[in-house]
C-alpha positions as CSV (number, residue, x, y, z in Angstrom):
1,X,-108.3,-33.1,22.4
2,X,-106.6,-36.4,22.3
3,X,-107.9,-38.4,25.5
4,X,-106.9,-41.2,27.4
5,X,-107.5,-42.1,31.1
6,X,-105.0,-41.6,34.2
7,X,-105.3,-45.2,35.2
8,X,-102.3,-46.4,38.1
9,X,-99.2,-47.7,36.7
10,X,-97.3,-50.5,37.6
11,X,-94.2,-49.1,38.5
12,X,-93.6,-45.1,39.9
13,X,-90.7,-43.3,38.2
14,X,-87.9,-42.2,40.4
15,X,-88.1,-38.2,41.3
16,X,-86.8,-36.4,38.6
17,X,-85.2,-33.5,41.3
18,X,-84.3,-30.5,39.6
19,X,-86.4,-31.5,36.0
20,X,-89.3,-31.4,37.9
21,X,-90.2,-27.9,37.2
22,X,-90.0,-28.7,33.6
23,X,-93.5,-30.2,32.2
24,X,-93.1,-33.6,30.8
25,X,-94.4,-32.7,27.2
26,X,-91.2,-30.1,27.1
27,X,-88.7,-32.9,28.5
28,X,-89.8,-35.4,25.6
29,X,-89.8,-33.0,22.8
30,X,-86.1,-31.6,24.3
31,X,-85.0,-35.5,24.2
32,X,-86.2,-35.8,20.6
33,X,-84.4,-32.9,19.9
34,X,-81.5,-33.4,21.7
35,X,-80.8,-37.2,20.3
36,X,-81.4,-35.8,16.6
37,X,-78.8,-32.9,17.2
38,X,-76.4,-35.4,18.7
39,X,-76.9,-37.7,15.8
40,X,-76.1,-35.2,13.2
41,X,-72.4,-34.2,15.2
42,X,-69.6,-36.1,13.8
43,X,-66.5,-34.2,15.3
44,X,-65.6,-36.3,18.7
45,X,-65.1,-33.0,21.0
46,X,-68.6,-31.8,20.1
47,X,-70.0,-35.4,20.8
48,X,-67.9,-35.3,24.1
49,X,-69.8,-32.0,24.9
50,X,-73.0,-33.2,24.1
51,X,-71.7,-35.9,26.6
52,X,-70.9,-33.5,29.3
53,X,-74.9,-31.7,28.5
54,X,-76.5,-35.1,29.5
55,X,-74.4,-35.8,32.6
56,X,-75.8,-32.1,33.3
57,X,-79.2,-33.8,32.6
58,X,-78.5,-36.2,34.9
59,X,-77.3,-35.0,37.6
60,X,-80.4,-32.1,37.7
61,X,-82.3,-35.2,37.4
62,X,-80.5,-37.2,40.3
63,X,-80.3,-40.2,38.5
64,X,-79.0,-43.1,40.4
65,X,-74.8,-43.3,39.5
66,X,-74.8,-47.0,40.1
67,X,-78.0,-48.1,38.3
68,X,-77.4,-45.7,35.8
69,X,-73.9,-46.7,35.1
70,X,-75.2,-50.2,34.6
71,X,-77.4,-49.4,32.0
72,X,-74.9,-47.7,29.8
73,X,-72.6,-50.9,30.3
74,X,-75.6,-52.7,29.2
75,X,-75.8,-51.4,26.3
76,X,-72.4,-50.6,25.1
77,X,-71.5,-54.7,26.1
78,X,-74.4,-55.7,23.5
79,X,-72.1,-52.9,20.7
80,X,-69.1,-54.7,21.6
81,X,-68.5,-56.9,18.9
82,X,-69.6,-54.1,16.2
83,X,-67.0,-51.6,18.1
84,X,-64.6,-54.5,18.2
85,X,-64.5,-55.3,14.6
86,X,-65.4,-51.6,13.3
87,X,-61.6,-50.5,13.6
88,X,-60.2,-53.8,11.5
89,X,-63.3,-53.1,8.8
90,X,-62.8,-49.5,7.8
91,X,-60.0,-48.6,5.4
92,X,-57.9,-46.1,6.3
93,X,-54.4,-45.2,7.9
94,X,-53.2,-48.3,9.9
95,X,-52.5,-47.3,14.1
96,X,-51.3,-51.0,14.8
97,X,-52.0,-54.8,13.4
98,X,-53.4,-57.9,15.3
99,X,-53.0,-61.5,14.1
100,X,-52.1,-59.8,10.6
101,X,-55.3,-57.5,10.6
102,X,-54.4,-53.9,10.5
103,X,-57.1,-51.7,12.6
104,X,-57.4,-48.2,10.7
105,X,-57.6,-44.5,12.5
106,X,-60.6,-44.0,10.6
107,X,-62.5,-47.3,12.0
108,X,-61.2,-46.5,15.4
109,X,-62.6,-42.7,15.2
110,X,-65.9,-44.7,14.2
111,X,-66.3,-46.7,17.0
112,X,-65.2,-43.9,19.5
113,X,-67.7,-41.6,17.9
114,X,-70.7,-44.6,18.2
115,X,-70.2,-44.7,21.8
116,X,-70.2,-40.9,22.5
117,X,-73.5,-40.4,20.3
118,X,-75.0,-43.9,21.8
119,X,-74.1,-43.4,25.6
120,X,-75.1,-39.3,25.3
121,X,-78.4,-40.2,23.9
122,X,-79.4,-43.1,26.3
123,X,-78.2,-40.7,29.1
124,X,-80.7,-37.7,28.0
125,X,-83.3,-39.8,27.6
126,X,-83.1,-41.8,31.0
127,X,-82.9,-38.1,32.4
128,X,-85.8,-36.4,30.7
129,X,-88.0,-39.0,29.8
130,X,-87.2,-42.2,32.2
131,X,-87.9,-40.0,35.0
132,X,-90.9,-39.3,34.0
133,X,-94.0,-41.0,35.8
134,X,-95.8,-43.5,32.7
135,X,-98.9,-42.1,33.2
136,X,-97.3,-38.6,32.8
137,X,-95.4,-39.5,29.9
138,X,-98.4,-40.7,28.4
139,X,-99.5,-37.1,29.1
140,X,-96.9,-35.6,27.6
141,X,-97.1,-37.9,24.2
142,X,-101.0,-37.1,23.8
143,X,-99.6,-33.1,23.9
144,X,-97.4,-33.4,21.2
145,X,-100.1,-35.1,19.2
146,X,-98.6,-38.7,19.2
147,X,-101.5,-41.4,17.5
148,X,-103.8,-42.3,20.3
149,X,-103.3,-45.9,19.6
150,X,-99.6,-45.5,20.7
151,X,-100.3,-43.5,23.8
152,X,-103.4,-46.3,24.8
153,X,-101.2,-49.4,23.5
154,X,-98.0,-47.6,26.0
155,X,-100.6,-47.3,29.2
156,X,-102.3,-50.7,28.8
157,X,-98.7,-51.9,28.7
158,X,-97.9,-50.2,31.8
159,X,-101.0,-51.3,33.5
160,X,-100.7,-54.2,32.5
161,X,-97.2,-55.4,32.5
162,X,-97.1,-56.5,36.0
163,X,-100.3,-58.6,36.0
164,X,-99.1,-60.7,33.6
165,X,-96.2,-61.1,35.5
166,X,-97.7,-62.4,38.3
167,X,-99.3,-64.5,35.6
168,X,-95.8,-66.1,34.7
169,X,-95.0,-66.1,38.2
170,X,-98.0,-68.7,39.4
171,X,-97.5,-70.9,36.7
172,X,-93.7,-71.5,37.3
173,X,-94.9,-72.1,40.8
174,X,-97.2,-74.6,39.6
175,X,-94.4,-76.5,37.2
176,X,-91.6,-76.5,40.3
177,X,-94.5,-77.9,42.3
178,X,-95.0,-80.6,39.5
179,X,-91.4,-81.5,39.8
180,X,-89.7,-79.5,37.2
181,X,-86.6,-78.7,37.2
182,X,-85.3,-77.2,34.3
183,X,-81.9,-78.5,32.7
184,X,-80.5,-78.2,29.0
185,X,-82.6,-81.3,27.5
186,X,-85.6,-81.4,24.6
187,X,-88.1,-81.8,27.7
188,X,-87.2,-78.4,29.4
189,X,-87.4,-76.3,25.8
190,X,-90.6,-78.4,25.7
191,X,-91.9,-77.4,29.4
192,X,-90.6,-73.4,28.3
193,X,-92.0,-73.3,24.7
194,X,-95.9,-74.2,26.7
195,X,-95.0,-71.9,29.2
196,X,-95.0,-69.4,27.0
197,X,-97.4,-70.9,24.8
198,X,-100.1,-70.7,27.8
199,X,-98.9,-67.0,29.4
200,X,-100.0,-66.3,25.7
201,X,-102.6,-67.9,25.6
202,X,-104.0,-66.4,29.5
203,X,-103.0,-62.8,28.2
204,X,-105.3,-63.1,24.9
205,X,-108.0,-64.5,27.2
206,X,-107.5,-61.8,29.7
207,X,-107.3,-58.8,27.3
208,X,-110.9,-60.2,26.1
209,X,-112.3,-60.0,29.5
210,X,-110.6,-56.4,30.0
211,X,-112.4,-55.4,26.6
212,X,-115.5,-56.7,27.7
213,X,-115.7,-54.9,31.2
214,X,-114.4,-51.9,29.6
215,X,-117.3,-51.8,27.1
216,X,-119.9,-52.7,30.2
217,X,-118.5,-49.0,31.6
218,X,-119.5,-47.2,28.3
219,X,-115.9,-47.9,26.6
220,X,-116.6,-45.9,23.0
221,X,-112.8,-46.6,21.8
222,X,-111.7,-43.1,23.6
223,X,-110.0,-42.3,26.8
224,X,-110.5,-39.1,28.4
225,X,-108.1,-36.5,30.2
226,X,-109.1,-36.2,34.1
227,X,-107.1,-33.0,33.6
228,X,-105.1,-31.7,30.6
229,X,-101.4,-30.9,30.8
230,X,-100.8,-27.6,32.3
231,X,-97.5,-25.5,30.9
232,X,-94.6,-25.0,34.0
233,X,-93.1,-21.3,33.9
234,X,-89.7,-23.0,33.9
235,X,-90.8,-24.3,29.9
236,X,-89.7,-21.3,28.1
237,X,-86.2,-20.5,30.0
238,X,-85.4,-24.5,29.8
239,X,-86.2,-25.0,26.0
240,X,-84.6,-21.7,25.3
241,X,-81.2,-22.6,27.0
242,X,-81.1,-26.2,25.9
243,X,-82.2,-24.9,22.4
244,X,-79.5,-22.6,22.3
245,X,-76.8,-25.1,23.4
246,X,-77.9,-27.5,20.7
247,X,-78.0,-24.2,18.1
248,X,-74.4,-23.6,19.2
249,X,-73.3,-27.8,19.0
250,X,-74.7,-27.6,15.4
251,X,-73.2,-24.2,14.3
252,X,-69.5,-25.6,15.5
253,X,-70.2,-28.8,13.3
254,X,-71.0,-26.5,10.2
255,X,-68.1,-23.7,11.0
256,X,-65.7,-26.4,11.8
């Protein structure tokens, strides 16, 4: 059985309301299934339906609107240029011309389709999986038979993200008590490029010290379940429906 200890996290996960009768292992392999089904639609009402399944997701999962909503603006602001240019780059029929570029119905159809698959996916994913607990997704990881350096390297992470950021934390502390201020001159990218330098530096040193105490409590390269993942009655009837939506998503693409 793969192992791995239940060790605190960082950070809780928000309550996942409705989704938390489903076990985790079931939400992550439904998300991995879901964002491959989305990815292989390519008619924009099916990709608007998948759409309408993960605001479904998110609403059993009571995902925040306004942090949420954030998020997805987020991301689509870092596709803008792409989704900007993508009509102008594709040949096709022109729709209308701008500084004697002619943006095509085809490019346009593109970029519309990127954000309906990019925005559905993100949105399933932050409702099935960012919900979950990290310890529990760990969990749920080990269950489908992920590598056990994955599952350790994403707890240790976890564990360990916040100490280190208390790290950073202390020594800007210590460089504004110095005097530093930091401004756009070579001295600044100096003072930042040691900063980082030494939070390196005092996380290498660290993770030694966390080895060695670890192999002083009989560390053999293993972590072990305190408990295994136990199967929720509300798997089957949840995989079956969403299974079924996503059978019906793909059978439209095909029939089409």
């Amino acid at each position: 059985m793969t192992a791995f200890t239940s060790a605190g996290s960082a950070a809780t996960a928000p309550a996942a309301g409705l989704l938390d009768a489903v076990s985790p292992s079931t939400r992550v392999g439904t998300a991995i299934a879901f964002a491959v089904a989305t990815v292989a639609l390519d008619r924009l009402p099916l990709l608007a339906a998948a759409l309408a399944i993960a605001v479904v997701l998110a609403a059993l999962a009571r995902l925040p609107a306004a942090s949420t909503a954030r998020r997805l603006a987020g991301m689509d602001a870092f596709m803008l240029a792409v989704l900007a240019f993508l009509p102008f780059t594709v040949p096709g029929t022109p729709l209308f011309a701008v500084a004697g570029l002619s943006a095509s119905a085809e490019g346009l159809r593109q970029a519309v389709a990127i954000v309906l698959t990019a925005n559905t996916i993100v949105l399933a994913v932050l409702a099935l999986v960012g919900t979950l607990e990290p310890v529990a997704l760990g969990r749920a990881l080990a269950a489908l038979k992920v590598p056990e350096k994955v599952v350790h390297l994403l707890l240790f992470t976890v564990r360990y993200i916040a100490v280190l950021k208390d790290e950073y934390g202390r020594m800007v502390l210590a460089m504004r008590a110095r005097g530093f201020r930091p401004r756009g001159n070579r001295h600044t990218w100096n003072s930042f490029g040691w900063l980082f330098g030494m939070l390196l530096v005092r996380s290498f040193e660290r993770s030694e010290r966390i080895h060695a105490a670890m192999k002083c409590r009989g560390f053999s390269g293993r972590f072990y379940l305190v408990e295994a993942e136990i199967a929720s009655p509300a798997d089957l009837p949840f995989a079956a429906g969403f299974g079924a939506l996503m059978v019906l998503l793909l059978v439209a693409k095909v029939v089409w």
